[in-house]
N, CA, C and O atoms as a CHARMM CRD file, in Angstrom:
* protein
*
  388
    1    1 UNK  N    130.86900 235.90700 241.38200 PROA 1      0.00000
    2    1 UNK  CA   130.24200 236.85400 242.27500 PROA 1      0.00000
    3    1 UNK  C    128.88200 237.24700 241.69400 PROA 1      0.00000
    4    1 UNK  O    128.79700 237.45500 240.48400 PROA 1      0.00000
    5    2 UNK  N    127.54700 237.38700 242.69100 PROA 2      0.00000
    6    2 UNK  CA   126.53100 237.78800 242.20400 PROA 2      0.00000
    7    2 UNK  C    126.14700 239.07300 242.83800 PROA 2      0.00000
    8    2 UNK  O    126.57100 239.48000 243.91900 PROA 2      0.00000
    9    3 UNK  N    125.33300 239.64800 242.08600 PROA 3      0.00000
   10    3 UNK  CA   125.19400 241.02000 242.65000 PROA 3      0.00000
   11    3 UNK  C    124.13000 241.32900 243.06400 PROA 3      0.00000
   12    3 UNK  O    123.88500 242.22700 242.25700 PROA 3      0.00000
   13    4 UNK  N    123.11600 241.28500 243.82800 PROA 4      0.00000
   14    4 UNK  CA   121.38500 241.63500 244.02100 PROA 4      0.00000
   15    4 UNK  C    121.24200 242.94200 244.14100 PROA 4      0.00000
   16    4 UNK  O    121.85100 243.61100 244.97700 PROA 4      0.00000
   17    5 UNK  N    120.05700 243.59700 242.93600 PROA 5      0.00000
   18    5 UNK  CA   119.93800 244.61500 243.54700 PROA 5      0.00000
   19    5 UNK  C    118.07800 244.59200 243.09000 PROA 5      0.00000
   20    5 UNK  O    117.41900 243.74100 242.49300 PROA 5      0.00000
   21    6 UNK  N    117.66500 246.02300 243.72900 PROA 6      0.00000
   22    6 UNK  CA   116.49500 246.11100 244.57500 PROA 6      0.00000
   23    6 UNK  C    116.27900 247.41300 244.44600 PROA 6      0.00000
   24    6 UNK  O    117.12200 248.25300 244.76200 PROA 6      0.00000
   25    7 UNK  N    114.90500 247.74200 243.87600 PROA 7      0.00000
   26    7 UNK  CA   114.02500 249.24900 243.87800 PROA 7      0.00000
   27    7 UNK  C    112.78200 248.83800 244.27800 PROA 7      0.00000
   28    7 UNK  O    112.18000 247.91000 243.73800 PROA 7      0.00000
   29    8 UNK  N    112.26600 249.63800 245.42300 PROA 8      0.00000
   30    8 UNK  CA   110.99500 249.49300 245.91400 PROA 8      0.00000
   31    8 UNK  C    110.70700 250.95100 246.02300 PROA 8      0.00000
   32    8 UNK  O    111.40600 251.92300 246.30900 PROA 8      0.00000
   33    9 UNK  N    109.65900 250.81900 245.75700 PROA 9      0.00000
   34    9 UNK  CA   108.68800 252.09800 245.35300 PROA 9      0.00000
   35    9 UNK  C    108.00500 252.01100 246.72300 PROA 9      0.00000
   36    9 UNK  O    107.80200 250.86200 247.11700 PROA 9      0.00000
   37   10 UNK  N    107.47900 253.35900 247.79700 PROA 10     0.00000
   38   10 UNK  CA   106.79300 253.49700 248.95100 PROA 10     0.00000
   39   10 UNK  C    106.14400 254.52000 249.06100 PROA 10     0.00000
   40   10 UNK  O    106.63500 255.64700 249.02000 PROA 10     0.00000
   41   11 UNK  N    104.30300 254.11900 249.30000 PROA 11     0.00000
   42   11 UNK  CA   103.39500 255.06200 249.20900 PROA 11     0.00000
   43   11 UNK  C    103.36600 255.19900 250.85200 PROA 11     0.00000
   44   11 UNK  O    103.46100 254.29700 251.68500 PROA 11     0.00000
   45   12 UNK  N    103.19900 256.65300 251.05500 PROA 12     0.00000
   46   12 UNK  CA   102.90100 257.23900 252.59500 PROA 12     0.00000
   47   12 UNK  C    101.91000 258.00600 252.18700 PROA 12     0.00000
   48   12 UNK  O    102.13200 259.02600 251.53300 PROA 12     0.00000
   49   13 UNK  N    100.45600 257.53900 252.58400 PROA 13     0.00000
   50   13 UNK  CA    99.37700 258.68400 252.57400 PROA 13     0.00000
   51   13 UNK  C     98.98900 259.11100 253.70100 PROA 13     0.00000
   52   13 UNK  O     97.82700 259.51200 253.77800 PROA 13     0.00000
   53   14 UNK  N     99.74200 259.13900 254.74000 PROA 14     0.00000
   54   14 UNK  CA    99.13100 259.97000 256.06400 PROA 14     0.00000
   55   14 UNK  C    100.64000 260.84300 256.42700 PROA 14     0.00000
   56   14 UNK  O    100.78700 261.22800 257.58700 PROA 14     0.00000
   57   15 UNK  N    101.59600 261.09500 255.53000 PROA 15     0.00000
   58   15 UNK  CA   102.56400 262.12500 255.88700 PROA 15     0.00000
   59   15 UNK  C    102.01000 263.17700 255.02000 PROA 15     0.00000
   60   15 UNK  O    101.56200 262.99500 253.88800 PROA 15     0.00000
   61   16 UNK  N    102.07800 264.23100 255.61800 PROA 16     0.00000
   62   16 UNK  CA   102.30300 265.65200 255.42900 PROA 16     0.00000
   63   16 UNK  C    103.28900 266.69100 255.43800 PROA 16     0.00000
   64   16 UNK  O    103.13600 267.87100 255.75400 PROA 16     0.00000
   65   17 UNK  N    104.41300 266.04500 255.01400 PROA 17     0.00000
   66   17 UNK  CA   105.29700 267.00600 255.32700 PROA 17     0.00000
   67   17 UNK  C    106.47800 266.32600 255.10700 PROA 17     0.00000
   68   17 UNK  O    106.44400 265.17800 255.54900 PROA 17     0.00000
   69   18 UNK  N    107.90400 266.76900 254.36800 PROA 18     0.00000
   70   18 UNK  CA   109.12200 266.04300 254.16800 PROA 18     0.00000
   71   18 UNK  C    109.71400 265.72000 255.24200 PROA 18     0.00000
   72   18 UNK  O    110.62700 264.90100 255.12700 PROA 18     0.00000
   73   19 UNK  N    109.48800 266.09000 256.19400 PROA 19     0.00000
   74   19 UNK  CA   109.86300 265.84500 257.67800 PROA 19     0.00000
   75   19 UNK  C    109.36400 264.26000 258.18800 PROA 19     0.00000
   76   19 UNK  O    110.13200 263.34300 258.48100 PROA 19     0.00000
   77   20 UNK  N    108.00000 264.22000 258.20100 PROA 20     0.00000
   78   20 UNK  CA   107.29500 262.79100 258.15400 PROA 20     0.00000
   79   20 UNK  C    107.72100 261.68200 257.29800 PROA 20     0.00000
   80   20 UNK  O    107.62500 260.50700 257.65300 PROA 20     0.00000
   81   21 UNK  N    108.15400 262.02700 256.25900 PROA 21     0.00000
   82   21 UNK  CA   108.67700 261.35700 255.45400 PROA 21     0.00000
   83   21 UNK  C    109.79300 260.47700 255.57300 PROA 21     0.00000
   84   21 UNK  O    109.98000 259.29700 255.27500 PROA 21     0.00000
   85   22 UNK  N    110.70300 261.66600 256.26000 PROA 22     0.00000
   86   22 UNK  CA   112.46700 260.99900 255.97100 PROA 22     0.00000
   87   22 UNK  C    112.39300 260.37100 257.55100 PROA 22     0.00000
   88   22 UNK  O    113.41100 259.72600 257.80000 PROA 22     0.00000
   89   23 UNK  N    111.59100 260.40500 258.47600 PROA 23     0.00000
   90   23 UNK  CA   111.63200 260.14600 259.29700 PROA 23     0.00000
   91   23 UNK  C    111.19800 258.19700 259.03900 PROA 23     0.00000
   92   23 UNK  O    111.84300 257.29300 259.57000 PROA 23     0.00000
   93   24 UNK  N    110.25600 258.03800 258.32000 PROA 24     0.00000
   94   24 UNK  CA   109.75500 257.13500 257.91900 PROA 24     0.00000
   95   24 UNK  C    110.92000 256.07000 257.41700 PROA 24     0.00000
   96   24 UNK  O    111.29400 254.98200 257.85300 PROA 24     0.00000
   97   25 UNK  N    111.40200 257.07300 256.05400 PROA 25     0.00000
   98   25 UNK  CA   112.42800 256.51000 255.32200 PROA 25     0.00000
   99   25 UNK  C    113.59400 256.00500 256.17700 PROA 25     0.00000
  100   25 UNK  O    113.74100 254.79200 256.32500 PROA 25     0.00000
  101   26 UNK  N    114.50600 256.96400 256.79700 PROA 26     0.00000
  102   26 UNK  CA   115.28800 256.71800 257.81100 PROA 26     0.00000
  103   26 UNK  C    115.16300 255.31000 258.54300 PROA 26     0.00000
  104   26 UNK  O    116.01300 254.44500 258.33200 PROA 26     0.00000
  105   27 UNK  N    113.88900 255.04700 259.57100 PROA 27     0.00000
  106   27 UNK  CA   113.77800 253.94200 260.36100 PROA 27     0.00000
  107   27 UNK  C    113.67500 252.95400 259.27800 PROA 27     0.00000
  108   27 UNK  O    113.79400 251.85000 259.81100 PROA 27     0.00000
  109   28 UNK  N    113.48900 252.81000 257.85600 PROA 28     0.00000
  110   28 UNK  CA   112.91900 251.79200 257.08900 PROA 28     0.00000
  111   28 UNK  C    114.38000 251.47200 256.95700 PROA 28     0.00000
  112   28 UNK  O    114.66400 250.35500 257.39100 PROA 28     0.00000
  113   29 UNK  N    115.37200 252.16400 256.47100 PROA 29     0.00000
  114   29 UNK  CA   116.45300 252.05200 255.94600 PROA 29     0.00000
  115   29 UNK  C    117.12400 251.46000 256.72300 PROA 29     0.00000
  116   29 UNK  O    117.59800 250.39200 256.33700 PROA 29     0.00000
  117   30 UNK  N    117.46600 252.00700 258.34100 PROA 30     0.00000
  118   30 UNK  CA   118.38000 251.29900 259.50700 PROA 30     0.00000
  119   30 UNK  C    117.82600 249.96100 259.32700 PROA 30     0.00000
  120   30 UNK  O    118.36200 249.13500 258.58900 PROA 30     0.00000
  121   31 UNK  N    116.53000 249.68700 260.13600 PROA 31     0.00000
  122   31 UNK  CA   116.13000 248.14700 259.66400 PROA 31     0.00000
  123   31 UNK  C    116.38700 247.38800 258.84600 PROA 31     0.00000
  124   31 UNK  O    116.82300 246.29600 259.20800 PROA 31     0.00000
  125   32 UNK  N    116.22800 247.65100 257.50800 PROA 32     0.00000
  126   32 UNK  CA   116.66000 246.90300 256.11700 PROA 32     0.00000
  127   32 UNK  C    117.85800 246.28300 256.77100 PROA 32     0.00000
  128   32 UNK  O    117.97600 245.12400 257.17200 PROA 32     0.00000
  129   33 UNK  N    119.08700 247.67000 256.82300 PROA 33     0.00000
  130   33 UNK  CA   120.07600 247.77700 256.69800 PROA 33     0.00000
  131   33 UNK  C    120.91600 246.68700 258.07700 PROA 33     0.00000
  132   33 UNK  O    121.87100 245.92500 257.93200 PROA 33     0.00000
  133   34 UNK  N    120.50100 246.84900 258.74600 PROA 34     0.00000
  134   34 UNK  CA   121.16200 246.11200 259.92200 PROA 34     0.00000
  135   34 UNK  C    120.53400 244.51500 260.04400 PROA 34     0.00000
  136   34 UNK  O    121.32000 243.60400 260.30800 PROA 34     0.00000
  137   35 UNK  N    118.72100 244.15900 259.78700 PROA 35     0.00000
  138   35 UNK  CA   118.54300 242.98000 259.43400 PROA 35     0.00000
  139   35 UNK  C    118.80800 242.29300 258.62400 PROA 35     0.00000
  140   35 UNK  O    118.66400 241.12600 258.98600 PROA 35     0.00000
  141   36 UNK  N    119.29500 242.43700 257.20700 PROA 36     0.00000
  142   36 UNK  CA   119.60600 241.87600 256.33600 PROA 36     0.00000
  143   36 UNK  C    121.16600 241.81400 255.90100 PROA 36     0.00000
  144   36 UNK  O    121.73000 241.01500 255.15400 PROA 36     0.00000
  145   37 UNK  N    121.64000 242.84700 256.56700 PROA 37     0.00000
  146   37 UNK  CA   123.36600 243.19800 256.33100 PROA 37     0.00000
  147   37 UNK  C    123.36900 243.77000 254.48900 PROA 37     0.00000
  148   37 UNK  O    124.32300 243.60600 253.72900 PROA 37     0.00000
  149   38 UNK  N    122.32400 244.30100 254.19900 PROA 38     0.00000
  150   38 UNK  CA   122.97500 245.01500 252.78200 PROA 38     0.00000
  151   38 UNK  C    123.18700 246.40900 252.70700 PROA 38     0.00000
  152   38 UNK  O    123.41400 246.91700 253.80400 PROA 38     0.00000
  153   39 UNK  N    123.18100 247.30600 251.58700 PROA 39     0.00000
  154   39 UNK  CA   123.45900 248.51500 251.79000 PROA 39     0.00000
  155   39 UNK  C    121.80500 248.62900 250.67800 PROA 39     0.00000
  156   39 UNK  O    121.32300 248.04200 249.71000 PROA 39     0.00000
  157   40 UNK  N    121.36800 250.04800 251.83000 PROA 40     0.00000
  158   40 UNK  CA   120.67900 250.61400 251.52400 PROA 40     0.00000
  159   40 UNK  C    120.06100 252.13700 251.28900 PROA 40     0.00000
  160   40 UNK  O    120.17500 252.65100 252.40200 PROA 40     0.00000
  161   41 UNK  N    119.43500 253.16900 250.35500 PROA 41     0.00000
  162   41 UNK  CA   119.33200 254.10300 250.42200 PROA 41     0.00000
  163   41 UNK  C    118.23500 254.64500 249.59000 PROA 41     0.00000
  164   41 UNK  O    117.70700 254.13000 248.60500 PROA 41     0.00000
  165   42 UNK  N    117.94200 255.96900 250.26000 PROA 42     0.00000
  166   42 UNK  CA   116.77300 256.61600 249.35700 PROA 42     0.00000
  167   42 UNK  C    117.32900 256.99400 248.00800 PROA 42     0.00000
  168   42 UNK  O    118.42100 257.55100 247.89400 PROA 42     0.00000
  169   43 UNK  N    116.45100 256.63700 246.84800 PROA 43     0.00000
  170   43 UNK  CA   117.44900 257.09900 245.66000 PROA 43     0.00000
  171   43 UNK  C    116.87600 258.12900 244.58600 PROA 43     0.00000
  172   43 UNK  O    117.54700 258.71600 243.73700 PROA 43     0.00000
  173   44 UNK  N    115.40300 258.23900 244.80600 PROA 44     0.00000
  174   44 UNK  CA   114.51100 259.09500 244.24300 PROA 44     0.00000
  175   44 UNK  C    113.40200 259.74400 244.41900 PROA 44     0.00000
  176   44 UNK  O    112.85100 259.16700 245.35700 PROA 44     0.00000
  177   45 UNK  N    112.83300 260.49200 244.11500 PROA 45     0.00000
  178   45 UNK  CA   111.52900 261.36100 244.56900 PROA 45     0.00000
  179   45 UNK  C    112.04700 261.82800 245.69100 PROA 45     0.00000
  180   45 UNK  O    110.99700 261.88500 246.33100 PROA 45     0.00000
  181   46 UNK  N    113.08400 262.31300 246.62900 PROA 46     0.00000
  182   46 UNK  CA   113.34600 262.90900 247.76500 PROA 46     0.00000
  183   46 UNK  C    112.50900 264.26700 248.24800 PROA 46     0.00000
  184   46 UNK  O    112.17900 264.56400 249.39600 PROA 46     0.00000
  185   47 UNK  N    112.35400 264.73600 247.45200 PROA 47     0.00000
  186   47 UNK  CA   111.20100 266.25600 247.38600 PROA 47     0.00000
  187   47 UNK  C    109.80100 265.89200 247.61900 PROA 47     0.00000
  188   47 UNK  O    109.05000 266.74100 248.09800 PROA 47     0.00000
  189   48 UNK  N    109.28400 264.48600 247.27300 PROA 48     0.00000
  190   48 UNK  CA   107.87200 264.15600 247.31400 PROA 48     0.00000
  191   48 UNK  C    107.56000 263.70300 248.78400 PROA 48     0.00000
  192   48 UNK  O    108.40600 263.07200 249.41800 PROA 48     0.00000
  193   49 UNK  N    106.43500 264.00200 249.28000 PROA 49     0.00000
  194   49 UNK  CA   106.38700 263.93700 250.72600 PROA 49     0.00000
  195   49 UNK  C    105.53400 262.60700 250.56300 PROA 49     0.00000
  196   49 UNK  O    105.88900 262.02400 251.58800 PROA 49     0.00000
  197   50 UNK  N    104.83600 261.94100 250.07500 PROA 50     0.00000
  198   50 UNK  CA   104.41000 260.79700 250.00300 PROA 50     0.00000
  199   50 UNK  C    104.93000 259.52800 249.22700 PROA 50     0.00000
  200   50 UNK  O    104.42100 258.40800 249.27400 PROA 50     0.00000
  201   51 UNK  N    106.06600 259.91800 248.48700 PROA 51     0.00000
  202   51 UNK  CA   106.22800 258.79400 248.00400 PROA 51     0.00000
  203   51 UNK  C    107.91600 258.59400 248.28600 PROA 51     0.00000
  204   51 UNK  O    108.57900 259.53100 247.84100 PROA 51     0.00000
  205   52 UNK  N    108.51400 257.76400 248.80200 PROA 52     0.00000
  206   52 UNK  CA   109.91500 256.99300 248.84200 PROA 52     0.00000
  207   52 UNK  C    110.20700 256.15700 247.79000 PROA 52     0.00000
  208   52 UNK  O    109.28800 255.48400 247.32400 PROA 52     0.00000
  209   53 UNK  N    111.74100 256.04000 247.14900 PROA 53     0.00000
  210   53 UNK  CA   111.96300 255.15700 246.50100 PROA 53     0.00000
  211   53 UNK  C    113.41000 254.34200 247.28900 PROA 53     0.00000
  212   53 UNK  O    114.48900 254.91400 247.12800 PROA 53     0.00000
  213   54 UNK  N    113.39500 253.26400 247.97000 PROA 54     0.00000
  214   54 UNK  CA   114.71100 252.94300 248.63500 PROA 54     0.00000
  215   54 UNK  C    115.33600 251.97600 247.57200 PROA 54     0.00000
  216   54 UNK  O    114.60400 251.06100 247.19500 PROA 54     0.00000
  217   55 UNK  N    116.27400 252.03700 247.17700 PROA 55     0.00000
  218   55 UNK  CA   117.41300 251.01500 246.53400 PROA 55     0.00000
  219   55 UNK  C    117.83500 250.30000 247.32400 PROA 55     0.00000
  220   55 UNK  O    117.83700 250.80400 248.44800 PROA 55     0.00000
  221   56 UNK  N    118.32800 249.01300 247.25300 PROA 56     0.00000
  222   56 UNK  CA   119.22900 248.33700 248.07500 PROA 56     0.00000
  223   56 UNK  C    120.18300 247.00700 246.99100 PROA 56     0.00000
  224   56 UNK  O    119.85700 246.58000 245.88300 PROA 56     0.00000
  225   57 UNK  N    121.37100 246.65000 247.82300 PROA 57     0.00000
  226   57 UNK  CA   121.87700 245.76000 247.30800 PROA 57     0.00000
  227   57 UNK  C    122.98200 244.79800 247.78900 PROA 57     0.00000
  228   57 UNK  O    123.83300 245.23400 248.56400 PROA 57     0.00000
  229   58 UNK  N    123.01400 243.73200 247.44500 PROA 58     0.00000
  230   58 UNK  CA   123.37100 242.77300 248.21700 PROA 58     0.00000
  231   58 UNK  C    124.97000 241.81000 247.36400 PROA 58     0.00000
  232   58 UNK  O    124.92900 242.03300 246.15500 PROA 58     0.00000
  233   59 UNK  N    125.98700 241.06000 247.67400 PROA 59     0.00000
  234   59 UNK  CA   126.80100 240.84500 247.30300 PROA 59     0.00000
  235   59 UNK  C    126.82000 238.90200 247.93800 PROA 59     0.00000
  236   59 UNK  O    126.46300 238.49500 249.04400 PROA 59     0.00000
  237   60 UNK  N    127.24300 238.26900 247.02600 PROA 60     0.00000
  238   60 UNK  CA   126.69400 236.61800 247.33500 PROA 60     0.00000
  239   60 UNK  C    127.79800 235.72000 246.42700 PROA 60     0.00000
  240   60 UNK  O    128.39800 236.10900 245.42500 PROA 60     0.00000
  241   61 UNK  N    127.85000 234.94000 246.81500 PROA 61     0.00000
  242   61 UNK  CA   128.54000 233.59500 245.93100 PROA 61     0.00000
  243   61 UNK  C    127.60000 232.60300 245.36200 PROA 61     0.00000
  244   61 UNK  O    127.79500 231.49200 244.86900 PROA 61     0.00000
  245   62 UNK  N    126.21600 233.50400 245.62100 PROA 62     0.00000
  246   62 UNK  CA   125.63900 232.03700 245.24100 PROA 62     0.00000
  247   62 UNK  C    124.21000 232.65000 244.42800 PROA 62     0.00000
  248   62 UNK  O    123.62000 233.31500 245.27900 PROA 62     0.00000
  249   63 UNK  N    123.83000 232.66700 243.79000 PROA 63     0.00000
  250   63 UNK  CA   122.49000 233.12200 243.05400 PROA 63     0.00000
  251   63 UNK  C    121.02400 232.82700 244.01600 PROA 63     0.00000
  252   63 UNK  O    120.07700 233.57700 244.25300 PROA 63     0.00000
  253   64 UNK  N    121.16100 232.11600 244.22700 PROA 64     0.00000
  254   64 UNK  CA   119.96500 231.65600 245.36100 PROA 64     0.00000
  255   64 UNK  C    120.39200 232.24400 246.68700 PROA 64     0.00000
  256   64 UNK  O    119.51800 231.85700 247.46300 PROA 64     0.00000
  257   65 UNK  N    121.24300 232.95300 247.35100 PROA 65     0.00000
  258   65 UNK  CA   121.46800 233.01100 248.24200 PROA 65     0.00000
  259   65 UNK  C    120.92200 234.69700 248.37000 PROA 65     0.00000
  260   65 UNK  O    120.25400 235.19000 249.27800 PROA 65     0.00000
  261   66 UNK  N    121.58700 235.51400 246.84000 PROA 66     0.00000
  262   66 UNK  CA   121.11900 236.87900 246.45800 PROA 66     0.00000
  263   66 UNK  C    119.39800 237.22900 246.35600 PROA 66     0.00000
  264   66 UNK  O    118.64900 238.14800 246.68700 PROA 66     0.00000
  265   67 UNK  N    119.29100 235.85500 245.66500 PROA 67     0.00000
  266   67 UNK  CA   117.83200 236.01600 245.08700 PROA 67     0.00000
  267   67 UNK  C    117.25400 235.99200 246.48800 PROA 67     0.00000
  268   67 UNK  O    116.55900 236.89800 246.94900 PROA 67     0.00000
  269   68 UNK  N    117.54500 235.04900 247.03400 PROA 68     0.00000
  270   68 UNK  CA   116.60200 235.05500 248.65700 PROA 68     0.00000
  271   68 UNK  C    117.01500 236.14100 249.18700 PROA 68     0.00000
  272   68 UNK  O    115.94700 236.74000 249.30900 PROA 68     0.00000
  273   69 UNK  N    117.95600 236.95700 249.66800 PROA 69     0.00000
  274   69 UNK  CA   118.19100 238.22900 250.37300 PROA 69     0.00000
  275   69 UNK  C    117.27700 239.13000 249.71500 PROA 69     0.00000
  276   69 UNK  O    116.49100 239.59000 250.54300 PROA 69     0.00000
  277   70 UNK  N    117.03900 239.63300 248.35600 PROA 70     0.00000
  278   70 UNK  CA   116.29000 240.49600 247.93300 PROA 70     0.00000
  279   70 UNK  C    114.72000 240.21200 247.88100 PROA 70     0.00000
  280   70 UNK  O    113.86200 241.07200 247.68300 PROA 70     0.00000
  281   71 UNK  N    114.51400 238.95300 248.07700 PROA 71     0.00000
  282   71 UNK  CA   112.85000 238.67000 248.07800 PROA 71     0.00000
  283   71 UNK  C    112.44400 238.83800 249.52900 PROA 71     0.00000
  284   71 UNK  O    111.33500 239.32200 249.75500 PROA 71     0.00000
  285   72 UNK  N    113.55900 238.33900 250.95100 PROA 72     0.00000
  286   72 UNK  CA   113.21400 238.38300 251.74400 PROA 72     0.00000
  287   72 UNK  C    113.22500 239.94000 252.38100 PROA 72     0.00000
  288   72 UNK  O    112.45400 240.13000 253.32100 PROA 72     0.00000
  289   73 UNK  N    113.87300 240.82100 252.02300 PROA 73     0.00000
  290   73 UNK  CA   114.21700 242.61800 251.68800 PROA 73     0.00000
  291   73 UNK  C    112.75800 243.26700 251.35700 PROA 73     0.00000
  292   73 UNK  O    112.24400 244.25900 251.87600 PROA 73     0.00000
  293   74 UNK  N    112.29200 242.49200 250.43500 PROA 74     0.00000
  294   74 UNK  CA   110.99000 242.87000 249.93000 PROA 74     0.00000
  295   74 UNK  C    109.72300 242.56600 250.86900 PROA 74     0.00000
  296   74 UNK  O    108.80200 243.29400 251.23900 PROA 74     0.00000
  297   75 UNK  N    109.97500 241.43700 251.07400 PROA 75     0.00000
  298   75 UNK  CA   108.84900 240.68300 251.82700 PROA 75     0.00000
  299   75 UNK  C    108.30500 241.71100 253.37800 PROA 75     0.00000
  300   75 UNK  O    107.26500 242.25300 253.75300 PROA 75     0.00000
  301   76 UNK  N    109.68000 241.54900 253.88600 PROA 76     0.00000
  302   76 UNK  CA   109.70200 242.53100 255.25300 PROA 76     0.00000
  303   76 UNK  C    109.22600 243.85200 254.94300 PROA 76     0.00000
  304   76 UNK  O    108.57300 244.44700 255.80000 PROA 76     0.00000
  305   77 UNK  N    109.54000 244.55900 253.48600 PROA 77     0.00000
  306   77 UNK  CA   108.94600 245.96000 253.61700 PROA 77     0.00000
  307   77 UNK  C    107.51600 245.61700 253.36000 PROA 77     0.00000
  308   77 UNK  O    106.61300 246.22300 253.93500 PROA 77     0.00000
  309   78 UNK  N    107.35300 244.91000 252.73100 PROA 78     0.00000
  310   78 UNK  CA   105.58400 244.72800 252.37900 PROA 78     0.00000
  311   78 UNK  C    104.96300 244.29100 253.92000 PROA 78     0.00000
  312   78 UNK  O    103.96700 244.99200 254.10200 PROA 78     0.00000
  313   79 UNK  N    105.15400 243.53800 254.89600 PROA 79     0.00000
  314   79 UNK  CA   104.76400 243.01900 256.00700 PROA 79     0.00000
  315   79 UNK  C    104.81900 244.04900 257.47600 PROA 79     0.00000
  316   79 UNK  O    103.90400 244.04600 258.30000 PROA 79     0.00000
  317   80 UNK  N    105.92700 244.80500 257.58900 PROA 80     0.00000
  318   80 UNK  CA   106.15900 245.67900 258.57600 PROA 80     0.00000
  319   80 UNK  C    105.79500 246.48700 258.86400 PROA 80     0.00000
  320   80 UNK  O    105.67100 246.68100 260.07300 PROA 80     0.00000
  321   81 UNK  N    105.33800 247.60700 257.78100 PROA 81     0.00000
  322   81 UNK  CA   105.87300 249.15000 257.88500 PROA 81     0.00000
  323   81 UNK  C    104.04700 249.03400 257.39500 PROA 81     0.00000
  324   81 UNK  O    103.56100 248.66400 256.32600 PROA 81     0.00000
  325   82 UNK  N    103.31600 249.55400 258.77200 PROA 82     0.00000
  326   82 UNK  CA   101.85200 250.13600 258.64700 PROA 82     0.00000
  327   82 UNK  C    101.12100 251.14000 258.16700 PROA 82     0.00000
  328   82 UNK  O     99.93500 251.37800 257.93900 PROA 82     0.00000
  329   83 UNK  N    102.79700 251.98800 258.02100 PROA 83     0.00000
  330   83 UNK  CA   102.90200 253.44000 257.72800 PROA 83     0.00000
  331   83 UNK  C    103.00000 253.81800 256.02200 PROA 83     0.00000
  332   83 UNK  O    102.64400 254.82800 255.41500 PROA 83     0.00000
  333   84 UNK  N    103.73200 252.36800 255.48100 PROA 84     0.00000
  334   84 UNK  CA   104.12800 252.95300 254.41400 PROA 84     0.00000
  335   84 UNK  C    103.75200 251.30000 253.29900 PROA 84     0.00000
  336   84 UNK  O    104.30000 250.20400 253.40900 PROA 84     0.00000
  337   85 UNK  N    102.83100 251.65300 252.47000 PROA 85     0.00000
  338   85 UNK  CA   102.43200 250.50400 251.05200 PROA 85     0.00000
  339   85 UNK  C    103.75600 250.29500 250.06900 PROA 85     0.00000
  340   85 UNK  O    104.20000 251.25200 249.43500 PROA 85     0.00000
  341   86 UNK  N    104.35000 248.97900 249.99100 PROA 86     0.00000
  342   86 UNK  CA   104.62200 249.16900 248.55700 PROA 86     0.00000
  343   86 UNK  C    103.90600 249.15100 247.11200 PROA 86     0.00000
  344   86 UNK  O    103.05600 248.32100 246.78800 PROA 86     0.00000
  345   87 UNK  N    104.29400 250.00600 246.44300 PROA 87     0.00000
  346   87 UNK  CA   103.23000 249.81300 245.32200 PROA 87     0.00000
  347   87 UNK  C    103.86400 249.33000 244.30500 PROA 87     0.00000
  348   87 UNK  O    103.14100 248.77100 243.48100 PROA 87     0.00000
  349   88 UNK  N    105.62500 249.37200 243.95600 PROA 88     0.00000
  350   88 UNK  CA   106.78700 248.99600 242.73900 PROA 88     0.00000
  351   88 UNK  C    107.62800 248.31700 243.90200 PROA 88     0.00000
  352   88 UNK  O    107.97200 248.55300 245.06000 PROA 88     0.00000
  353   89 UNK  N    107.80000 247.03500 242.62400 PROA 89     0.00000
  354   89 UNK  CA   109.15400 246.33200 243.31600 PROA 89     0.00000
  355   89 UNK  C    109.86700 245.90500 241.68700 PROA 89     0.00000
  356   89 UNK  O    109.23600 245.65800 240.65900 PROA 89     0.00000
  357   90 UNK  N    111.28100 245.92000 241.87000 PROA 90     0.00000
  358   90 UNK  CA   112.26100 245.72800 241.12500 PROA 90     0.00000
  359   90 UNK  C    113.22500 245.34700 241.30700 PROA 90     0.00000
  360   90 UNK  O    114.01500 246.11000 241.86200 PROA 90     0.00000
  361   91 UNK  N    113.69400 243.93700 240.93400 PROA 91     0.00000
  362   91 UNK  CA   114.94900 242.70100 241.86100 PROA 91     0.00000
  363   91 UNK  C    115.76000 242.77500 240.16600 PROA 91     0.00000
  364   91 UNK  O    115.15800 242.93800 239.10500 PROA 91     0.00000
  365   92 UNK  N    117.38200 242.58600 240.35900 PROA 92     0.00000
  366   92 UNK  CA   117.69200 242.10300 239.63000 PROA 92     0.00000
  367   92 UNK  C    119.13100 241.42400 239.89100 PROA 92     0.00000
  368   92 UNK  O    119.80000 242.12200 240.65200 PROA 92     0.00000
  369   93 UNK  N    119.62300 240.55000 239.57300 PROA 93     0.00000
  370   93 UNK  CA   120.45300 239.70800 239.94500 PROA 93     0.00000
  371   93 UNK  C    122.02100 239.91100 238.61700 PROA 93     0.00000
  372   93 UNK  O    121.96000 239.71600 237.40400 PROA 93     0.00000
  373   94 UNK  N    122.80000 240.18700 239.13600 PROA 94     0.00000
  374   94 UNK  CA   123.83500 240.51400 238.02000 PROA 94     0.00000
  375   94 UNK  C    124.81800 239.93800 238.45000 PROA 94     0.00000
  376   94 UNK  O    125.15300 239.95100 239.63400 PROA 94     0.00000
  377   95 UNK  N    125.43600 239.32900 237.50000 PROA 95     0.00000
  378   95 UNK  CA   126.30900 238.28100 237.52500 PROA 95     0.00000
  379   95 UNK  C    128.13100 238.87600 237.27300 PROA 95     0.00000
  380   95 UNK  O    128.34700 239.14200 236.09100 PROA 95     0.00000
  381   96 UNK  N    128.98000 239.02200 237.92700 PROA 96     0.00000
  382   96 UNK  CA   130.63700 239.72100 237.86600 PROA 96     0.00000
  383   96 UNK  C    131.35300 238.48800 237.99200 PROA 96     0.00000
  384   96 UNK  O    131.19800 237.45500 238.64400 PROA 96     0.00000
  385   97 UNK  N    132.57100 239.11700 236.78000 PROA 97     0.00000
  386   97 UNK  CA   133.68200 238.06800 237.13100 PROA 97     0.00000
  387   97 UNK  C    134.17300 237.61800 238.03700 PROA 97     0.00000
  388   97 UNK  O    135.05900 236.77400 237.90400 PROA 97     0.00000
């Protein structure tokens, strides 16, 4: 069993307000979450109105199969979201009995 997991760091410089924010976060998360089939969530800076940190992670039989779910996870947040820059990305692939 392989394990993918995933920290992306997200700059919002036109929210003002934690409201703008989670609203942001929220739609980023359903998307992830329903296009890719992994589990995803905000995991840090929640108080900061410009910056998101979403975790995500993925479950595979195959190392290439993880590695591609989390690059393609990445790819889509960097390409989509007009609203929001990534500025940190962090993949790591862990290997279970």
């Amino acid at each position: 069993m392989v394990i993918g997991v995933g920290r992306v760091v997200l700059h919002m410089p036109a929210n003002h307000s934690l409201k703008d924010k989670r609203s942001i976060i929220k739609s980023t998360l359903s998307q992830i979450q329903h296009r890719f089939s992994i589990s995803a969530a905000e995991i840090e800076r929640q108080d900061q109105w410009q910056v998101g940190v979403i975790g995500f992670s993925c479950v595979s039989s195959e190392v290439a199969h993880a590695d591609s779910v989390l690059g393609n996870v990445v790819q889509y947040l960097e390409n989509s979201r007009l609203d929001a820059e990534v500025v940190d990305v962090q993949t790591e692939l862990l290997h279970a009995l």
